[in-house]
C-alpha positions in Angstrom: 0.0 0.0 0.0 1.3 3.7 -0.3 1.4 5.8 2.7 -2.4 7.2 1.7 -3.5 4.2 1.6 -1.8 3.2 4.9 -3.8 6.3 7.3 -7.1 5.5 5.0 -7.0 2.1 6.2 -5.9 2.3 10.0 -8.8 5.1 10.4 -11.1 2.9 9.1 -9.7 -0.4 11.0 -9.3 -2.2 8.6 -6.3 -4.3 7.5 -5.9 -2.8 3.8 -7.5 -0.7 1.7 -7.5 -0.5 -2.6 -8.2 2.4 -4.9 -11.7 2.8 -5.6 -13.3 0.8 -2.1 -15.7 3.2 -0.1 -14.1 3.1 3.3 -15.5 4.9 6.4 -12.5 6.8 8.7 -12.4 8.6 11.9 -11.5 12.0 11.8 -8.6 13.4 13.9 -9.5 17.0 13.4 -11.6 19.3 11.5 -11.7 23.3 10.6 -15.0 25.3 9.9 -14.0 28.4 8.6 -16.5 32.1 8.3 -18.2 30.7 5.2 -19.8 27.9 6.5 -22.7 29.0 9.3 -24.5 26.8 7.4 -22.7 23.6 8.5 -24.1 24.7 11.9 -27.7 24.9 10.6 -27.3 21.5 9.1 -26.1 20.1 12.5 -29.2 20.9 14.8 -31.3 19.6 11.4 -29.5 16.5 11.9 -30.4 16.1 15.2 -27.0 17.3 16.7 -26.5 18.1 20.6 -23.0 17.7 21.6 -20.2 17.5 18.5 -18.1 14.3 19.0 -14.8 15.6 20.6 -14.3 19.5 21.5 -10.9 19.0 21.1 -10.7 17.8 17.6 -13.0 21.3 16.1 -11.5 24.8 15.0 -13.6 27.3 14.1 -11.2 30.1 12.2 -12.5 32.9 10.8 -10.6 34.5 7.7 -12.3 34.7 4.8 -15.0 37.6 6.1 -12.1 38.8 9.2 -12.9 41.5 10.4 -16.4 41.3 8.9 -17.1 43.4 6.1 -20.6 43.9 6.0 -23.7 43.1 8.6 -24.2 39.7 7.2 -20.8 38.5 7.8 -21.0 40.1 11.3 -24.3 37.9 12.2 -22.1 35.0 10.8 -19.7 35.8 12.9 -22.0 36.3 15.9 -23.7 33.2 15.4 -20.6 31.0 15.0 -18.7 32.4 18.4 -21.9 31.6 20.3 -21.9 27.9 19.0 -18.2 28.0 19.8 -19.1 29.2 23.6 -22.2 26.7 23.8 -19.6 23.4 22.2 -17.5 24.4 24.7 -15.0 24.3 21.4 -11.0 24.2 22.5 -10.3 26.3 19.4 -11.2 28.8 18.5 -9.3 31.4 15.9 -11.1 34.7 15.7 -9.9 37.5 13.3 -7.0 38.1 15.0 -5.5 35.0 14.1 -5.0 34.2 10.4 -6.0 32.4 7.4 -6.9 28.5 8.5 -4.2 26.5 6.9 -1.0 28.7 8.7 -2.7 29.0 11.9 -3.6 25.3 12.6 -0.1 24.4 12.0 1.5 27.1 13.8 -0.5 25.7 17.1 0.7 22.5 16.2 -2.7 20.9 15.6 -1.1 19.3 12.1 1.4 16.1 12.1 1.8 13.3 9.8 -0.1 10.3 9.9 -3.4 12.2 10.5 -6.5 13.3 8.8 -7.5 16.6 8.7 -11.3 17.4 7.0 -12.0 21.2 6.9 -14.4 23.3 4.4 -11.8 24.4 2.3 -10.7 22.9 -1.0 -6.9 24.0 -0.1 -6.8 21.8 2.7 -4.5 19.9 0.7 -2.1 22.0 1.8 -1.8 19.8 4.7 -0.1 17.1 2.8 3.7 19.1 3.8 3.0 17.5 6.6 2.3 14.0 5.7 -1.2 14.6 6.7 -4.3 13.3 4.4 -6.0 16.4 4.4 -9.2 17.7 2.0 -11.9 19.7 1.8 -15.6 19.0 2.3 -19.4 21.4 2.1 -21.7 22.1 5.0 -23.4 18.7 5.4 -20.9 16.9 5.3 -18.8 18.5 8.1 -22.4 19.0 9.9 -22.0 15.0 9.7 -18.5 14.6 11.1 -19.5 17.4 14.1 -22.0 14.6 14.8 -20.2 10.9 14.6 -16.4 12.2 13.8 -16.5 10.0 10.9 -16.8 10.4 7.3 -16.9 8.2 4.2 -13.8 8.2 1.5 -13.8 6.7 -1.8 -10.1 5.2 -1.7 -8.0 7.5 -4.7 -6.2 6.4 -7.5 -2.3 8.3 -6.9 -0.3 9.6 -8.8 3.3 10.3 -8.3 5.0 13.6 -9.3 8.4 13.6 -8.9 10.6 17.0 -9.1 14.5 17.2 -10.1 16.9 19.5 -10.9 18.0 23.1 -9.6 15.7 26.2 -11.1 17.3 29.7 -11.8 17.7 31.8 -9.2 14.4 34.1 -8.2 12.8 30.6 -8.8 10.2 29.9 -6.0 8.0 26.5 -5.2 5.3 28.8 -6.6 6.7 29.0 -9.8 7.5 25.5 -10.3 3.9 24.3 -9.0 2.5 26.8 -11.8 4.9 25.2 -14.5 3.1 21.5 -13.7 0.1 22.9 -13.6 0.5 24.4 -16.9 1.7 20.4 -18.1 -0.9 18.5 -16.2 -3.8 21.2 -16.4 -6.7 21.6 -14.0 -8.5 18.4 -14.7 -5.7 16.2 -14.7 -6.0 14.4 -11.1 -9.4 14.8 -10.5 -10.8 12.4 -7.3 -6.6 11.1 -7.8 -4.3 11.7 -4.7 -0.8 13.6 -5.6 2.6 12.6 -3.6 5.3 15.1 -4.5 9.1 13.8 -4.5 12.1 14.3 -6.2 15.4 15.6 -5.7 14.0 18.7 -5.5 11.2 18.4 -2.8 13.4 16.8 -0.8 15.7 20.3 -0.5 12.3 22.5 0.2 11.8 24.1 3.3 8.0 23.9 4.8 7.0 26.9 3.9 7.7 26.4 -0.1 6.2 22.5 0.6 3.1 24.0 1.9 2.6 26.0 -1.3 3.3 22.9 -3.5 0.5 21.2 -1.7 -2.0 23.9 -1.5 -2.2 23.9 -5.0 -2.6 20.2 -5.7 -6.1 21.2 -6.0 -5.7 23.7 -8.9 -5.6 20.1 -10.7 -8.2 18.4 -9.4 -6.8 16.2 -6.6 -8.9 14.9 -3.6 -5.5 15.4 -1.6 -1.9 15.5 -1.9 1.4 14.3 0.4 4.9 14.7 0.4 7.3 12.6 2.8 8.3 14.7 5.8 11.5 15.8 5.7 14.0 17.0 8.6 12.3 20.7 8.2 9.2 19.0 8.5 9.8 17.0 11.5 11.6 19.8 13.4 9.1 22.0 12.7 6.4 19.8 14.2 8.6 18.7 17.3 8.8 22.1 18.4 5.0 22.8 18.4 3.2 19.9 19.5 4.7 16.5 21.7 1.6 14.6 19.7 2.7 10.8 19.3 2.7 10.5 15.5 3.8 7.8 12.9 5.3 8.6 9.5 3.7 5.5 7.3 6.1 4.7 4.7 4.8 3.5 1.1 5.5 -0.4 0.1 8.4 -0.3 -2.4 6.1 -2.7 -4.5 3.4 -0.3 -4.7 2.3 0.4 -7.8 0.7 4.0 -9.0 -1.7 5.3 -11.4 0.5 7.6 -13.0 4.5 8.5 -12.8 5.5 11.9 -14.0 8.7 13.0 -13.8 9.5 17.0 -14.0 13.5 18.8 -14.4 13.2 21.9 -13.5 17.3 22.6 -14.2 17.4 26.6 -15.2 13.6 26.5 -15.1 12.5 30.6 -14.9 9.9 32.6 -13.4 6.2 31.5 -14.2 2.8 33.1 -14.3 -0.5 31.5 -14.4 -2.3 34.1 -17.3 -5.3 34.9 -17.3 -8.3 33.3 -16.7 -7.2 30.0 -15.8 -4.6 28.6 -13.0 -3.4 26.1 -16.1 -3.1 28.9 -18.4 0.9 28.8 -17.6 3.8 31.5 -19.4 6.9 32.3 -18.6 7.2 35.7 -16.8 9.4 36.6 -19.8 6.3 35.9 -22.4 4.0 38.1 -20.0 6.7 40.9 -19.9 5.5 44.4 -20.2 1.6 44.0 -19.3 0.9 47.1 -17.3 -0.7 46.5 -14.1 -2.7 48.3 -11.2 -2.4 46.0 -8.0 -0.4 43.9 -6.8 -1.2 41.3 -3.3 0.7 39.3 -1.6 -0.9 37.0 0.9 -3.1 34.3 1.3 -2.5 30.7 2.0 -0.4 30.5 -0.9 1.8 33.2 -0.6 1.9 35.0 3.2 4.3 33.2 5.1 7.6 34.9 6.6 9.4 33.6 3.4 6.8 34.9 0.7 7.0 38.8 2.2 10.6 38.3 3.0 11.2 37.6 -1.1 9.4 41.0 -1.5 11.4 42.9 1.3 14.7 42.0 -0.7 13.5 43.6 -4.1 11.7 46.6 -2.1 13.9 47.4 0.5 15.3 51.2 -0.3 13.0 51.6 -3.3 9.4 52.4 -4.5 6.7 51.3 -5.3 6.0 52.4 -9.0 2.9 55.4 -8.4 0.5 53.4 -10.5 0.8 50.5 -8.6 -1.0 49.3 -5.7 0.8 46.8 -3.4 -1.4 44.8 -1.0 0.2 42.6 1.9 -1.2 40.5 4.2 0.4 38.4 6.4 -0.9 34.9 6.4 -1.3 34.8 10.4 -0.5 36.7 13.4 2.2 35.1 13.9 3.9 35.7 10.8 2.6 39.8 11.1 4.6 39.5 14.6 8.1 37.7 12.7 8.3 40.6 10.0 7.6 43.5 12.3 10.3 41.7 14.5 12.6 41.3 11.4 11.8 45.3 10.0 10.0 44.3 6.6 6.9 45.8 7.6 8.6 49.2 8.3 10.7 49.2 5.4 7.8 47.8 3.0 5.5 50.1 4.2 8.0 52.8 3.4 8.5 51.3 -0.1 4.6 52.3 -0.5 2.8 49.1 0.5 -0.5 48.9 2.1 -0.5 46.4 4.9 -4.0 45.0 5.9 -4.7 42.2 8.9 -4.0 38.2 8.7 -6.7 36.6 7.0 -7.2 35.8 3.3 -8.6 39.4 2.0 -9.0 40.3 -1.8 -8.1 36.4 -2.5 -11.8 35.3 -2.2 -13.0 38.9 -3.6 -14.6 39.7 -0.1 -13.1 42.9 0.7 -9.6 44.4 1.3 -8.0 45.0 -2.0 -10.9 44.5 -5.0 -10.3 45.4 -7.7 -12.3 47.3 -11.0 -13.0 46.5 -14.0 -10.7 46.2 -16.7 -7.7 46.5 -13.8 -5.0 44.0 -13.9 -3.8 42.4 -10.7 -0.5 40.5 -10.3 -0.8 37.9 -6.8 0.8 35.0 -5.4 -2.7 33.3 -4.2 -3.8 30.5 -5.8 -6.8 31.4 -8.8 -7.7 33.6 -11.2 -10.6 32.9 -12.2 -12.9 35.7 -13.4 -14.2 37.8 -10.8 -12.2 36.2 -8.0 -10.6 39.5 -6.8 -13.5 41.5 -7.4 -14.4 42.7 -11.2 -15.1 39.8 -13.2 -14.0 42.2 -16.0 -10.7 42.2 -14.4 -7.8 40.0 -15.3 -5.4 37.7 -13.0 -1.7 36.7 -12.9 -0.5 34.5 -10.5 3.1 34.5 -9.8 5.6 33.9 -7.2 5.6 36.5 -4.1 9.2 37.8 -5.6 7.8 38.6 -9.2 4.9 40.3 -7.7 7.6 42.5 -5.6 9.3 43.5 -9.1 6.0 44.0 -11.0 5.0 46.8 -8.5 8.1 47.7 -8.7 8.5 48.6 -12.5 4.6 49.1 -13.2 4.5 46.3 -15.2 4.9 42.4 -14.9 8.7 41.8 -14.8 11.1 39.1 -14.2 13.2 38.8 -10.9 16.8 39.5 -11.8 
């Protein structure tokens, strides 16, 4: 069996599972983010009194933090008070972050488990050798009840990564290229495992980005075997007992693809798809009016550090609009600490709070029609940032930095 297969089948206990059985698993923690008040409608509908563990439940709110509007207030309102009434352990209000940073950070994610949350970039869990994926309203109202939930057992393919990009090359970049190879429908209901030569190297921040987007091609969930970053950084925030499964050197998989990425450059995702992939040289020269950098994607330490090294000293082109916000509190705390903030905001940025912002086109950051917005979150689909007469280029945190730098999408050199 692979290593997928391995947690599938010990949280269903059973012996072994195969791709394509139905197999029903405990759940070792779920997230409800702002979005879903529904999943607590559909829990008293089911008949729902007490959820199954308090200690296993997060409610984080980020995509509507702080509330823009009354609605998302009375969200807000009604959520905290199920919260207070569950008796809920945590708890991240919108002081805290955007839900796939913050759950690591308290050290609520470590391999071998699986992680359910209403988010289809809970993938991004897979850094952590975690089976993690997304699920709607009534299906986490279902897990809040019996802390199980059904899984159709997925096919896997394996996606392994070699070689040593250009410089200014960023896990974001390289995730875009496959993207751009295997396109947005090439793994749908299919696991990914990310290896290579080249994964192996990656610290957990650039892992975490690799597996967020796992989704952008249709995959139920993705994994990568922790490495020593990995493990360090989950030693030092939880003392969890936790197993790292291996997979069966027999084990067969659906697919094999193999990627070199030697002297690989800069990437964009063009508009209006995330498969839509160019080379930042082939998208030289569009003009552009924001730039953001955030998100689960692209608001780590690492993302707004790349950005502090091309902004430090300089400014912000007078056309341009530069959006930053810090993936969590945490990370808001490290660059104050570190003086990218002061200098960034000096440069001419606009610095809002941790949570996801203009990535889900809530608030913070829209944009108008007929703008063009460079970002390193993880779609552009039309009107995801606001206007859907606008257009979208995704790119790594760094070439964002040198588009608002310049006024126009540029390469890092």
């Amino acid at each position: 069996m692979h290593a997928i297969e391995k947690i599938l089948a010990k949280k269903a206990g059973v012996e072994r599972v195969r791709a394509g059985e139905i197999v029903n698993c405990s759940i070792d923690f779920v997230e409800i983010n702002d979005l879903y008040l529904q999943t607590i409608y559909s829990f008293w509908e089911m008949g729902g009194k007490k959820v199954y563990d308090k200690d296993k439940i997060a409610f984080v709110f980020d995509h509507y933090s702080p509330a823009p509007t009354i609605k998302t207030a009375q969200i807000h309102k009604e959520m905290r008070a199920f919260a207070k009434e569950q008796g809920l352990t945590h708890h991240f209000d919108i002081n805290k972050g955007v839900c796939h940073q913050v759950m690591p950070e308290a050290g609520l994610i470590y391999p071998g488990m699986i992680i359910v949350a209403t988010d289809s970039h809970t993938t991004t869990h897979g850094a952590f050798g975690a089976f993690g994926t997304g699920v709607g309203a009534t299906d986490m109202a279902s897990i809040l009840i019996r802390g199980k939930l059904w899984f159709r057992v997925p096919e896997i393919i394996k996606i392994e990564i070699n070689g040593i990009p250009s410089e200014n090359v960023y896990a974001k970049d390289v995730i875009l290229y496959i993207l751009g190879r295997v396109k947005a429908d090439g793994a749908v209901y299919k696991a990914i495992e990310f290896c290579g030569d080249y994964v192996e190297n990656l610290g957990v921040s650039e892992r975490m980005t690799i597996c967020n987007m796992a989704v952008e091609m249709g995959a139920k969930t993705a994994y990568m075997v922790p490495n020593q970053a990995v493990i360090d950084y989950i030693n030092a925030r939880t003392d969890k007992d936790y197993e790292i499964l291996e997979t069966d050197a027999d084990y067969i998989y659906d697919e094999h693809l193999v990627f070199n990425v030697d002297g690989l450059r800069p990437q964009l995702a063009a508009p209006h798809s995330v498969d839509n992939n160019i080379s930042v040289q082939e998208g030289f020269g569009v003009k552009i009016d924001q730039a953001y950098i955030g998100s689960c994607t692209g608001g780590r330490v690492e993302d707004i550090e790349a950005a502090w090294k091309v902004l430090k000293d300089k400014k912000v082109h007078p056309d341009v609009r530069l959006v930053i916000i810090p993936a969590s509190d945490e990370v808001q705390l490290s660059i104050i600490e570190k003086g990218y903030m002061r200098d960034l905001i000096n440069a001419g940025a606009t610095f809002n709070a941790p949570r996801c912002g203009p990535c889900l086109g809530t608030h913070a950051g829209l944009i108008a029609d007929d703008e063009v917005c460079i970002t390193s979150t993880n779609r552009n689909f039309p009107g995801r940032m606001g206007s859907n007469k606008a257009s979208i280029y995704l790119a790594s945190p760094m070439t964002v930095a040198t588009s608002a730098l310049y006024g126009y999408i540029t390469e890092p050199k």
